[in-house]
C-alpha positions as CSV (number, residue, x, y, z in Angstrom):
1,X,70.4,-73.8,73.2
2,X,66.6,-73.2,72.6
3,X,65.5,-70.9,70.2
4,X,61.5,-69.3,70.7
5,X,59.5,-69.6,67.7
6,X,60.8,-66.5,65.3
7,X,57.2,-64.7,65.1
8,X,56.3,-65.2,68.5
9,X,59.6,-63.2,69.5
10,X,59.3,-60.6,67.0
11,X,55.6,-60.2,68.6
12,X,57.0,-59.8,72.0
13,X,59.8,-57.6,71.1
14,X,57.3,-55.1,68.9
15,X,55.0,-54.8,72.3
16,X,58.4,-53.9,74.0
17,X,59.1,-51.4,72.1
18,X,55.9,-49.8,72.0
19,X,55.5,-49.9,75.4
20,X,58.6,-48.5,76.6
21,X,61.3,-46.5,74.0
22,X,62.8,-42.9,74.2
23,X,63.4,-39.7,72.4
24,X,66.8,-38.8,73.2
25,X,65.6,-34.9,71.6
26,X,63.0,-35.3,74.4
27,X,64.3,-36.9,77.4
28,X,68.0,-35.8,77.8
29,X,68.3,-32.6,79.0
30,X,71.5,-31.3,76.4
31,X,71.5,-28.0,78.2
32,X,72.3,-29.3,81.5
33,X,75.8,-28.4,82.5
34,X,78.2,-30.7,82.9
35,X,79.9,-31.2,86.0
36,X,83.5,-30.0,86.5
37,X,85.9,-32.8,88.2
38,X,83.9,-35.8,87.3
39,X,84.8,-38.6,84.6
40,X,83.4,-39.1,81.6
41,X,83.9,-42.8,81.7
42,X,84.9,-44.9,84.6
43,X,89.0,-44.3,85.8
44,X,89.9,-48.0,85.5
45,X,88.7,-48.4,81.8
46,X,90.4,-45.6,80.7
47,X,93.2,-47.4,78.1
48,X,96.6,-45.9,79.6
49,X,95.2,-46.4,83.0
50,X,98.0,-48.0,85.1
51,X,100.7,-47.1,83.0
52,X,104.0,-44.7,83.0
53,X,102.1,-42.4,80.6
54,X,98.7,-42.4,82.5
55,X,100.9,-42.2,85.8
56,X,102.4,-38.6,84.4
57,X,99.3,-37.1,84.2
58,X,97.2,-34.7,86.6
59,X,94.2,-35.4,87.4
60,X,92.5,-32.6,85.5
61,X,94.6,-34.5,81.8
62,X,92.6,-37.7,83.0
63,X,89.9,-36.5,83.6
64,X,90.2,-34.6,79.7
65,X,91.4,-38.2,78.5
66,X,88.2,-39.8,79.8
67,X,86.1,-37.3,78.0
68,X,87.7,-37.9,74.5
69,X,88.0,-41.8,75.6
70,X,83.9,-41.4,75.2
71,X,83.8,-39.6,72.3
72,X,85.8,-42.1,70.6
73,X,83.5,-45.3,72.0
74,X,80.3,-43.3,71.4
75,X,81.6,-42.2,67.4
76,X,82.4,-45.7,67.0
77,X,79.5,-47.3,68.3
78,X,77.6,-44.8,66.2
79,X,80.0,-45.8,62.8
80,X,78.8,-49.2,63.8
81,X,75.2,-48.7,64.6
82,X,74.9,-47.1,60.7
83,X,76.6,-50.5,59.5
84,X,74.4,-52.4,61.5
85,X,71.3,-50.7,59.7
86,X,72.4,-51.1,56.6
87,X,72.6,-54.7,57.2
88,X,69.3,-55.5,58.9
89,X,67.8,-53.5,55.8
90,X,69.1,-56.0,53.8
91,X,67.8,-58.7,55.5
92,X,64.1,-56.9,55.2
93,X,64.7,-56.6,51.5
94,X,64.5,-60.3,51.5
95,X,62.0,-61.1,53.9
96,X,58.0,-60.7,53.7
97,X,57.6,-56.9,55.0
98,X,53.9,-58.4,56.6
99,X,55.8,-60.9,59.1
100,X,56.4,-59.6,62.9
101,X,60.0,-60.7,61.9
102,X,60.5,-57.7,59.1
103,X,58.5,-55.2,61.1
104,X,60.7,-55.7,64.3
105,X,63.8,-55.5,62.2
106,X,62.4,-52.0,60.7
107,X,61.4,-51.0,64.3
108,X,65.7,-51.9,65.2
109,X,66.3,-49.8,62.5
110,X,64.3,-47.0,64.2
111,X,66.0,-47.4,67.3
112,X,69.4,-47.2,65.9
113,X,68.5,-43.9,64.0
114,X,68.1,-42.3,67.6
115,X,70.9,-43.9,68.8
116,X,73.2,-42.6,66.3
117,X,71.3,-39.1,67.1
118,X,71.8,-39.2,70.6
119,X,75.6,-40.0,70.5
120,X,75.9,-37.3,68.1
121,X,74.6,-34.7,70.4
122,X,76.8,-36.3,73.3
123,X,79.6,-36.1,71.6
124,X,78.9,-32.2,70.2
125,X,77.4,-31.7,73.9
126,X,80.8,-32.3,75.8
127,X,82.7,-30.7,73.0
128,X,85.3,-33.3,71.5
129,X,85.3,-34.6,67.6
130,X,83.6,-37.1,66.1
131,X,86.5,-39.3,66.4
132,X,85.0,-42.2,64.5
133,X,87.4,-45.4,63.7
134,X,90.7,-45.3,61.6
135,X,90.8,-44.2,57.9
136,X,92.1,-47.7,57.3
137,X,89.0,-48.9,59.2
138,X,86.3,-46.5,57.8
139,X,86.7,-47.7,54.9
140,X,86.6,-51.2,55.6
141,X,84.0,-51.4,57.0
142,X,82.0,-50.8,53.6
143,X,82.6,-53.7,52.8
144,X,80.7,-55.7,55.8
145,X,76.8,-55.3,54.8
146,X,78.3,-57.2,51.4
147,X,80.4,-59.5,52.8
148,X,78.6,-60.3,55.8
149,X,75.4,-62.5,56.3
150,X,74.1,-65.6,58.1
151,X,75.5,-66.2,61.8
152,X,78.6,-63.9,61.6
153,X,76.6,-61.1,60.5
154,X,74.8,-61.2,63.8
155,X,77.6,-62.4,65.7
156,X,79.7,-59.0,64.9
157,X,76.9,-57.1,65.5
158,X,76.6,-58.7,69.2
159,X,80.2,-58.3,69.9
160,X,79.8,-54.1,69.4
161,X,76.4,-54.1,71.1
162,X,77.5,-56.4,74.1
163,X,80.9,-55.3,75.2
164,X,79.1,-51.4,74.5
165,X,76.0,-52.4,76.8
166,X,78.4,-54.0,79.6
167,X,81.1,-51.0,79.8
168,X,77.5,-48.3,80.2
169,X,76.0,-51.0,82.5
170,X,78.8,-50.2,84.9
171,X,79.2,-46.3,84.0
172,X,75.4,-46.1,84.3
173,X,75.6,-46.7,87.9
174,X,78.5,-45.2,88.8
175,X,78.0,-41.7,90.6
176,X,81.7,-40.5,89.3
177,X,80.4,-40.3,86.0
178,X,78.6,-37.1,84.3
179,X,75.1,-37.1,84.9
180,X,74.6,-36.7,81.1
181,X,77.0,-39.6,80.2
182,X,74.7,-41.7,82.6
183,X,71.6,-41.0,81.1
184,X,72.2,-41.5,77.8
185,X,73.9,-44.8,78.9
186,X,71.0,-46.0,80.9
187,X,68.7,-45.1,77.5
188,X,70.7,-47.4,75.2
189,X,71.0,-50.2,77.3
190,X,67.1,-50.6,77.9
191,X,66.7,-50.2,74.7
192,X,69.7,-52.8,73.5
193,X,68.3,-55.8,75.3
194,X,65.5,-56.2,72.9
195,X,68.6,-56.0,70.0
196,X,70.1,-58.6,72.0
197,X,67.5,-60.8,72.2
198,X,66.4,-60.8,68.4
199,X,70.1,-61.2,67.6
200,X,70.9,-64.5,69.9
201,X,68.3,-65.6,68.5
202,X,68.6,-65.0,64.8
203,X,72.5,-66.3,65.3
204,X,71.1,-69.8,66.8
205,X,68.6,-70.4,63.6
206,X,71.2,-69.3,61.2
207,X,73.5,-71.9,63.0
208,X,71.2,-74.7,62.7
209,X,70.4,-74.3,59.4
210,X,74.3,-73.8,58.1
211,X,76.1,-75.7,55.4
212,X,79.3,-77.6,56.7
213,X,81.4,-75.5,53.9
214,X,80.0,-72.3,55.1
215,X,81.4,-72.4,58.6
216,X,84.7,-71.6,58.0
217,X,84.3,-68.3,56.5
218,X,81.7,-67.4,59.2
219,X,84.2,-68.4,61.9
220,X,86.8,-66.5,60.1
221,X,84.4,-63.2,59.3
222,X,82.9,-62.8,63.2
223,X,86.5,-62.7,64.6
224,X,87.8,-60.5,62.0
225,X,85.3,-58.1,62.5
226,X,85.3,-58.7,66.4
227,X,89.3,-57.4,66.0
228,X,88.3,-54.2,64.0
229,X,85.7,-53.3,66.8
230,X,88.2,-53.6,70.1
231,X,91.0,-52.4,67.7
232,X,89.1,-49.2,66.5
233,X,87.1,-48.7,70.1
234,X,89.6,-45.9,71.0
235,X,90.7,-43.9,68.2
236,X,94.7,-43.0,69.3
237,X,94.1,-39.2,68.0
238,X,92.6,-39.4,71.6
239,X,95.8,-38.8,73.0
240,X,96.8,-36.0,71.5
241,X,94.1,-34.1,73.1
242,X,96.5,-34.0,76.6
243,X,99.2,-33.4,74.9
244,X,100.7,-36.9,74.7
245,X,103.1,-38.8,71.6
246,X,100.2,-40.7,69.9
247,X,102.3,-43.3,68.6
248,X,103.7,-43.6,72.0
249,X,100.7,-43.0,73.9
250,X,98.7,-46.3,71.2
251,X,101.7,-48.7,72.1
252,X,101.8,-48.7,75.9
253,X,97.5,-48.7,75.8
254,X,97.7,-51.9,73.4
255,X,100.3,-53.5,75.6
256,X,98.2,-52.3,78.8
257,X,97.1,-55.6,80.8
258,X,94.7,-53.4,82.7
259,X,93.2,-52.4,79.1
260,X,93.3,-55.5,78.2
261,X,91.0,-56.8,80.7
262,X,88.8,-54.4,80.4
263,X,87.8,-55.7,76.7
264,X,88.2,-59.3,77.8
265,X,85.5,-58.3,81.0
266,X,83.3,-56.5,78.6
267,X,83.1,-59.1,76.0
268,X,83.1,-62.0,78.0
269,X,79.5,-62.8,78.1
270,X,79.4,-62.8,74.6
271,X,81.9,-64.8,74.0
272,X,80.6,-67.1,76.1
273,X,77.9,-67.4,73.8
274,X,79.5,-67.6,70.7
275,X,81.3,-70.4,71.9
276,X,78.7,-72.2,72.8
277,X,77.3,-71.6,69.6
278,X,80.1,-72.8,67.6
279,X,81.7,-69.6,66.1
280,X,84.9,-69.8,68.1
281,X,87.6,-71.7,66.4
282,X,89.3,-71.7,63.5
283,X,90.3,-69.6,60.8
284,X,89.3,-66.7,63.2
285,X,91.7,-67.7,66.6
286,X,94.3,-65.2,65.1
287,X,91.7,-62.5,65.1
288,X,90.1,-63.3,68.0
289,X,93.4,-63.1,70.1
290,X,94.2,-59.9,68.6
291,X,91.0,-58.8,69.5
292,X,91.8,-59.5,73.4
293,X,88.3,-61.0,74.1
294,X,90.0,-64.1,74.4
295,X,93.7,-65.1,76.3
């Protein structure tokens, strides 16, 4: 795979983003109502959808499920997104702030502070908590702008930003959806492409220039942080919400083929990639068969 020269890139991406960004305080309409019997996320990715439990419920609890199904992808992708800043503000710690390469990364940064602002007014907006991963979770995930660097550290951050930006690709476009929930999905993924991009890309170089002894640990550290993200996506206090056994309710979504899919179809494009790229193997095939991304 061919990697553009790094400053040329960063050049490109920094006209990008001046040329077209958004102000989520500006160009979402938080006052708008919301629109009684539509989703708040597609019916077929909802976690329990096709089984006993899901088949129980009216369509008024599904609909509730879906709405608190989006708080928790939204809380977590915003948990995420701060871990994500934290970690391209390292890399800028260590890099010449005068390169097109540092001021991109700092112009990321930006766009993940509004971001994280506009999924915390969605999730205030519709009125469900900030659900946010697992204690367990929370916690660990301290530990990943220490731990992680090199490919894997770009690697994770492309397995939350691509299976996020294909699952609002498709709820973007769909007219079951809240208008509000489309909006702000159709703001993150124009502005996630750029991401994207400066992420492949960053991945590929730190590839090529890898020690033989460091690949291991970076196969090993993108998987395990791959299974935290599809583990975490839906917090199970979710399904308390319509009055359903949690424990109960977090068993039948985990064994859910339908759910299942649904994180294999929204991560496959990335995986694609990292396997191309040499980050799929071992130490991390435990992880990343946990994870469902792969069979």
């Amino acid at each position: 795979m061919r990697v553009a020269d790094r400053e040329k890139t960063a050049e490109r991406l920094l006209k990008s983003s001046a040329d077209r960004f958004y102000d989520p305080e500006v160009d979402i309409d938080w006052e708008a109502p919301l629109v009684e019997g539509l989703f708040y996320i597609p019916e077929h990715r909802i976690s329990l959808y096709g089984t006993p439990l899901y088949d129980s419920l009216t369509r008024e609890q599904r609909i509730e499920l879906s709405k608190h199904e989006l708080a928790s992808i939204a809380s977590v992708g915003l948990w995420f997104e701060l871990l994500l800043m934290q970690m391209l503000v390292k890399v800028v710690y260590n890099t010449d702030p005068t390169t097109r390469h540092a001021q991109y990364a700092l112009t990321e940064v930006a766009d993940e502070c509004r971001h994280s602002t506009m999924f915390a007014r969605l999730v205030e907006r519709i009125g469900c908590p900030p659900y946010g991963p697992v204690r367990q979770t929370h916690r660990l995930g301290k530990l990943l702008p220490t731990i992680g660097y090199g490919p894997a550290m770009y690697g994770s951050i492309l397995v939350a930003e691509e299976i996020l930006d294909r699952l609002q690709r498709e709820a973007m476009a769909d007219e079951t959806i809240q208008p509000i929930v489309r909006m702000v999905n159709r703001i993150h993924v124009l502005e996630e492409a750029r991401h994207v991009r400066f992420a492949r890309e960053e991945l590929l170089r730190g590839m090529s220039g890898l020690k033989a002894f460091e690949l291991p640990y970076q196969k090993w550290l993108v998987g395990y942080v791959s299974m935290m993200i599809t583990r975490t996506i839906i917090n199970p206090a979710v399904y308390a919400a319509v009055g359903l056994d949690v424990r109960e309710a977090h068993r039948q979504a985990l064994g859910n083929p339908h759910f299942q899919e649904t994180l294999r179809w929204a991560g496959e494009r990335i995986m694609s990639f990292l396997d191309e790229a040499g980050l799929v193997g071992k130490p991390g095939m435990r992880s990343w068969r946990r994870s469902f991304l792969i069979g």
